[in-house]
C-alpha positions in Angstrom: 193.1 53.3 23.1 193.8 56.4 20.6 196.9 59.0 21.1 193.7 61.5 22.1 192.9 59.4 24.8 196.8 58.8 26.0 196.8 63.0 25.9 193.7 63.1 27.9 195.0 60.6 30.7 198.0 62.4 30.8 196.9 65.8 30.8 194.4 64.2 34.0 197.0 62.1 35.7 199.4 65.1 35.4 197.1 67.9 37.1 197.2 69.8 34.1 193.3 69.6 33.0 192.2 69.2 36.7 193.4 69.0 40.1 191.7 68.4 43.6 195.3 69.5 45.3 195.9 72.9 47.0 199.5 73.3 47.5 202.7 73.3 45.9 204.1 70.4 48.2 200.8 68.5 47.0 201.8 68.3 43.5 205.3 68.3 43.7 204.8 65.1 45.8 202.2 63.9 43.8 204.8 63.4 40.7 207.6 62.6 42.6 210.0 64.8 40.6 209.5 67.7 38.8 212.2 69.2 36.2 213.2 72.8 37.5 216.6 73.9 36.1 214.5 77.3 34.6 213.3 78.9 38.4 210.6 81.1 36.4 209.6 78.1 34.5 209.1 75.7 37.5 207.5 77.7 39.6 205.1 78.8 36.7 205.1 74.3 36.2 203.7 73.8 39.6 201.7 77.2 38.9 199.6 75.9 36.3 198.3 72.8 38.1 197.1 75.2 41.1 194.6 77.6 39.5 194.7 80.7 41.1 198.2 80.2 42.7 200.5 83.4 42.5 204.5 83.2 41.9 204.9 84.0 45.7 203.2 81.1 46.7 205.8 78.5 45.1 209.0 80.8 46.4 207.2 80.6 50.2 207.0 77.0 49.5 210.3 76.6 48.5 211.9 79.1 50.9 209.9 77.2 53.6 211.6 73.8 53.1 208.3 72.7 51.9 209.7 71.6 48.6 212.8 71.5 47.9 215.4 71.6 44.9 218.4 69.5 43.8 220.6 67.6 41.0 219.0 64.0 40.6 217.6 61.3 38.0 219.4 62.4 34.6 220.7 64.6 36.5 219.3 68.4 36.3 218.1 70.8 38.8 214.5 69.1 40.6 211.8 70.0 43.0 211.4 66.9 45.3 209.0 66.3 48.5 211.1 66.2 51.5 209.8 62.8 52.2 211.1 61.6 49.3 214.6 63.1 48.2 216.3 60.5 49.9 215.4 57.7 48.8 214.8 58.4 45.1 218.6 60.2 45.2 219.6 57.0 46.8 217.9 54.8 44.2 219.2 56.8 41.1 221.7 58.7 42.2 224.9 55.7 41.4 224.2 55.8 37.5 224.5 59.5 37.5 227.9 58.7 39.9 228.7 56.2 36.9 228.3 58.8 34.1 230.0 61.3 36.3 233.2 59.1 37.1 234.8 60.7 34.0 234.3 64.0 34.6 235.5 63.5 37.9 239.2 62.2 36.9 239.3 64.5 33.8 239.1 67.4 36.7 241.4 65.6 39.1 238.9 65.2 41.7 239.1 62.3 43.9 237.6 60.8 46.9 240.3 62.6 48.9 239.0 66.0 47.6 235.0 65.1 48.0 235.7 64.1 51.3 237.5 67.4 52.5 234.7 69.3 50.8 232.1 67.8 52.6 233.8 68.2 55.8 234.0 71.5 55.1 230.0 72.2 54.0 229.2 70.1 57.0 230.9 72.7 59.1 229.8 75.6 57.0 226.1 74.6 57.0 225.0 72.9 60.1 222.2 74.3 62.3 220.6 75.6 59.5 223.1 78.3 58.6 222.7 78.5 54.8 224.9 79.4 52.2 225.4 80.5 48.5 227.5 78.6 46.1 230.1 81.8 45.9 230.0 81.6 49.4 230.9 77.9 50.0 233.8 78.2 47.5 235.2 81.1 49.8 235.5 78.5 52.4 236.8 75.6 49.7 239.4 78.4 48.7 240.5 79.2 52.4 241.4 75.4 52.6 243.4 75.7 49.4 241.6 73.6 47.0 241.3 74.4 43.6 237.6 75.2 42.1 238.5 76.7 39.2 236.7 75.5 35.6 234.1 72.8 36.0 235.6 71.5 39.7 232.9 73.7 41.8 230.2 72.5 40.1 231.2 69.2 39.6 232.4 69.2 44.0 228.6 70.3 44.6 226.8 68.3 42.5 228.5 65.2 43.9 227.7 66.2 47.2 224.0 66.3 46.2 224.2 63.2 44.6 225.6 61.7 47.7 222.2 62.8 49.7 224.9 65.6 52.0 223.2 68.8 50.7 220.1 69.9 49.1 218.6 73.3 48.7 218.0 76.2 51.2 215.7 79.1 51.3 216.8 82.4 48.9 218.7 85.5 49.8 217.1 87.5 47.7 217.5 86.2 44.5 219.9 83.9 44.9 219.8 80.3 46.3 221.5 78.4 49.1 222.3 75.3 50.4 221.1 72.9 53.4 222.3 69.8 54.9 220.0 67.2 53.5 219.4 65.8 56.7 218.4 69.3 58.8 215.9 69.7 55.7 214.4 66.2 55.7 211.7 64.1 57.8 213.5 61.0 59.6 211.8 58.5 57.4 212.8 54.6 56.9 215.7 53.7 54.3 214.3 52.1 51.9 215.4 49.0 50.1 216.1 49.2 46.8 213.4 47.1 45.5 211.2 48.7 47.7 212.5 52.5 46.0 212.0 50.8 42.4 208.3 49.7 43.0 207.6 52.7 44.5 209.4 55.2 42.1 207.9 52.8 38.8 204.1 53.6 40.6 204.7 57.2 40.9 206.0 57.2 37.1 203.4 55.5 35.8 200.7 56.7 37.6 201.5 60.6 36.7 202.8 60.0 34.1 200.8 57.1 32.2 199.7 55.6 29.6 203.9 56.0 28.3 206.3 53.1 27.3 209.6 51.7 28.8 212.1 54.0 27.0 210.0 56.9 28.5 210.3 55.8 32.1 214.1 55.0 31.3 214.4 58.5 29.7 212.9 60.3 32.9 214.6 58.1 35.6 217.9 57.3 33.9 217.7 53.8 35.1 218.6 50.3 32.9 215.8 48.8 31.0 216.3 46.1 33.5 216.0 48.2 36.3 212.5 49.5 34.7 211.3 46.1 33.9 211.6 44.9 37.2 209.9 48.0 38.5 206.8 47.3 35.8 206.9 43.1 37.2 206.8 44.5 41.0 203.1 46.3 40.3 201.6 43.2 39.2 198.3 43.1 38.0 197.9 46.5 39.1 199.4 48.0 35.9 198.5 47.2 32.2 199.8 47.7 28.6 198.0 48.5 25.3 200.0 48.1 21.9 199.4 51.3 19.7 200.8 51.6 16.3 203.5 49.1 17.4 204.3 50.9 20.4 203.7 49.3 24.0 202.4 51.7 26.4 202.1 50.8 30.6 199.3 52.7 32.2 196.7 52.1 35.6 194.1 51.2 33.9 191.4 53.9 35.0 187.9 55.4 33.9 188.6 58.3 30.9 186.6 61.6 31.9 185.6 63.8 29.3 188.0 66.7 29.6 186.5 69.3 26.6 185.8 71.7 29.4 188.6 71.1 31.7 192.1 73.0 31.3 193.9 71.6 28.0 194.8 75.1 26.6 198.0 76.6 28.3 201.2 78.2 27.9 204.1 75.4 28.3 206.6 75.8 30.9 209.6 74.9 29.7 210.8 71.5 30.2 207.3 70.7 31.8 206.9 67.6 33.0 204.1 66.8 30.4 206.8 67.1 27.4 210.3 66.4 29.4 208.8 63.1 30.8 209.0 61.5 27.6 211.7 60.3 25.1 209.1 60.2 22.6 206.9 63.5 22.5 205.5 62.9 18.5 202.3 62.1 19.9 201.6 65.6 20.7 202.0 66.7 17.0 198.4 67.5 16.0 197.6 65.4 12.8 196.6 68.7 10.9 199.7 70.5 12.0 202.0 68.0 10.3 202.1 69.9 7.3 202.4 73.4 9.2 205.6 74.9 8.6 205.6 76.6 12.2 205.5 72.7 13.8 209.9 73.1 13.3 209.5 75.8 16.3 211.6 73.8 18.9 210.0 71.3 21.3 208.0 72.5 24.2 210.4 75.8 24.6 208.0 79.0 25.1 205.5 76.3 23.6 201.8 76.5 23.4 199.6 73.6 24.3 196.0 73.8 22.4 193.9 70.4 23.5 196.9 69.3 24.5 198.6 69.0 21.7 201.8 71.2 20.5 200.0 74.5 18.6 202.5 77.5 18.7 205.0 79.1 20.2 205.2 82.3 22.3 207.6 84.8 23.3 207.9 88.1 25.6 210.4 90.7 24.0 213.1 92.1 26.5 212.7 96.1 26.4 210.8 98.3 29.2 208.1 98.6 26.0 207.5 94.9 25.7 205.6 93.6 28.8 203.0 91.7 25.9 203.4 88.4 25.0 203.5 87.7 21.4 202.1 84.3 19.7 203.2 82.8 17.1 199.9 80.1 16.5 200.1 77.0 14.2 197.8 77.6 11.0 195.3 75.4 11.6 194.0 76.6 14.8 190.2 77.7 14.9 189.0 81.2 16.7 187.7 79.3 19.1 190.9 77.8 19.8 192.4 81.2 19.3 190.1 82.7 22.0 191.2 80.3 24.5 194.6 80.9 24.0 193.9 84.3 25.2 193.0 82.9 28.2 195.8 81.2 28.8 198.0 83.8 28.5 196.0 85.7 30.5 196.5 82.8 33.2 199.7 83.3 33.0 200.3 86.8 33.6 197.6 86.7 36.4 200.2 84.2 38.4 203.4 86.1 37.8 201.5 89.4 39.1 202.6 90.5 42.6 198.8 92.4 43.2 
């Protein structure tokens, strides 16, 4: 296997270059979890692997409860399938408790203090009455606890990472939370080697052909804990060593994807870039030398072929509504031309006509 063909699988297992699904709850459950901390950027994420989906489409989604959004894996902000937010937070969710432990005592906040805050979104949110983060902390501030500095956001995120809350539909523009369990399907616990094959599969399958420290990277669990995930699929997964790298992949037919969608504009922290420690492979070879390759990774990035080729940018100002590209030298015109077509894509999916 070549680094083209690894960028050809994943831009195919991904639902980048094609993509048989039809909503936004079909690909967000498709890979599992999908970076969203930049709201434009994720809905424009799921976007781009539903051709001819609009902006509105992903906010009804998500106001729906069809997908929703929380803190989990490293952690940042993710869209998750309501069948699965529980137990992937459950699975992942006590090394981000373990990371967090210090910020917790560096802000006074104890088990005493999570537990009177719960208590008091429990009461504040059950029955489906949603609330705003300023508006929770009026009810925190009624009981006299203290959220100044980093305590609110630290008091919330906790509570996600416990499984209590998750996200709600938007008032207008700005976002609420649910009780995780008025939001989710009553589905089985699962055990947590049953959570570890399952979540490896998901990784690997989306996200394949990528190595260990990429899974670990994405999931924030132990190289342990992704070994024995890797051992638990058996013959069912493979590994190729590639210029001394070791990459785990299903091991599936390659289709030809020259005509299929490898030209786009990057979301930011897409899934195709953030679900990697290691994202050199998507350095074109003749692009090594271009001095426009030190644009940072995969922010307002263009993808040509799949590979890193430009950056682009929208000035603020009421004259500015054109996107500007910045292209890496060696492109051709007819890479160029297709580009244009991407940005056109783009601009067709964030226009409400």
């Amino acid at each position: 296997m070549t680094f083209k063909e690894i960028i050809a699988h994943r831009l195919l297992n991904q639902q980048i270059a094609e993509t048989t699904f039809t909503s936004p709850q079909e690909i967000v459950s498709h890979l599992g979890a999908m970076q969203s901390q930049d709201w434009a950027m994720a809905k424009w994420a799921i976007g781009l692997r539903l051709p001819g989906s609009k902006e509105a489409d992903i906010e009804k989604a998500f106001n729906e409860g069809r997908i929703l959004r929380t803190h989990m894996l490293r952690p940042t902000w993710h869209f998750v399938a309501p069948a699965d937010i529980k137990w992937m937070q459950a699975l992942t969710s006590p090394r981000v408790q373990a990371f967090n432990a210090s910020y917790y005592r560096n802000n006074e906040l104890d088990q005493k203090i999570f537990k009177k805050c719960n208590a008091i979104m429990v009461k504040s949110l059950r029955d489906h009455h949603y609330l705003t983060r300023n508006e929770l902390n009026e009810e925190f501030k009624k009981a006299k606890i203290n959220t100044d500095d980093l305590r609110l956001s630290l008091i919330m995120m906790n509570a996600e990472l416990e499984g209590l809350i998750c996200s709600g539909p938007r008032k207008g523009k700005q976002f609420t939370y649910a009780l995780m369990d008025e939001k989710t399907p009553q589905v089985s616990t699962l055990k947590k080697d049953e959570a570890l094959h399952k979540l490896t599969s998901i990784y690997f399958k989306t996200r394949g052909p990528a190595m260990i420290q990429d899974y670990t990277w994405w999931s924030g669990l132990t190289v342990k804990e992704a070994k024995e995930g890797l051992s638990s699929l058996g013959k069912k997964i493979t590994s190729e060593n590639i210029d001394g790298k070791e990459f785990f992949f299903f091991d599936q037919p390659l289709k030809d994807i020259n005509k299929l969608n490898t030209t786009f504009l990057f979301p930011d922290y897409d899934e195709y870039g953030i679900s990697y420690k290691d994202r050199s492979i998507y350095n074109h070879p003749k692009a090594l030398s271009d001095q426009k390759t030190k644009q940072p990774y995969f922010i307002h990035a263009i993808c040509v072929n799949g590979y890193f080729g430009g950056s682009w940018n929208r000035p603020t100002g009421k004259n500015n509504n054109e996107i500007q590209i910045q292209a890496l030298e060696h492109l051709t015109k007819k890479q160029l031309s297709e580009v244009k077509k991407a940005v056109k894509n783009y601009n067709l999916f964030f226009t409400t006509e």
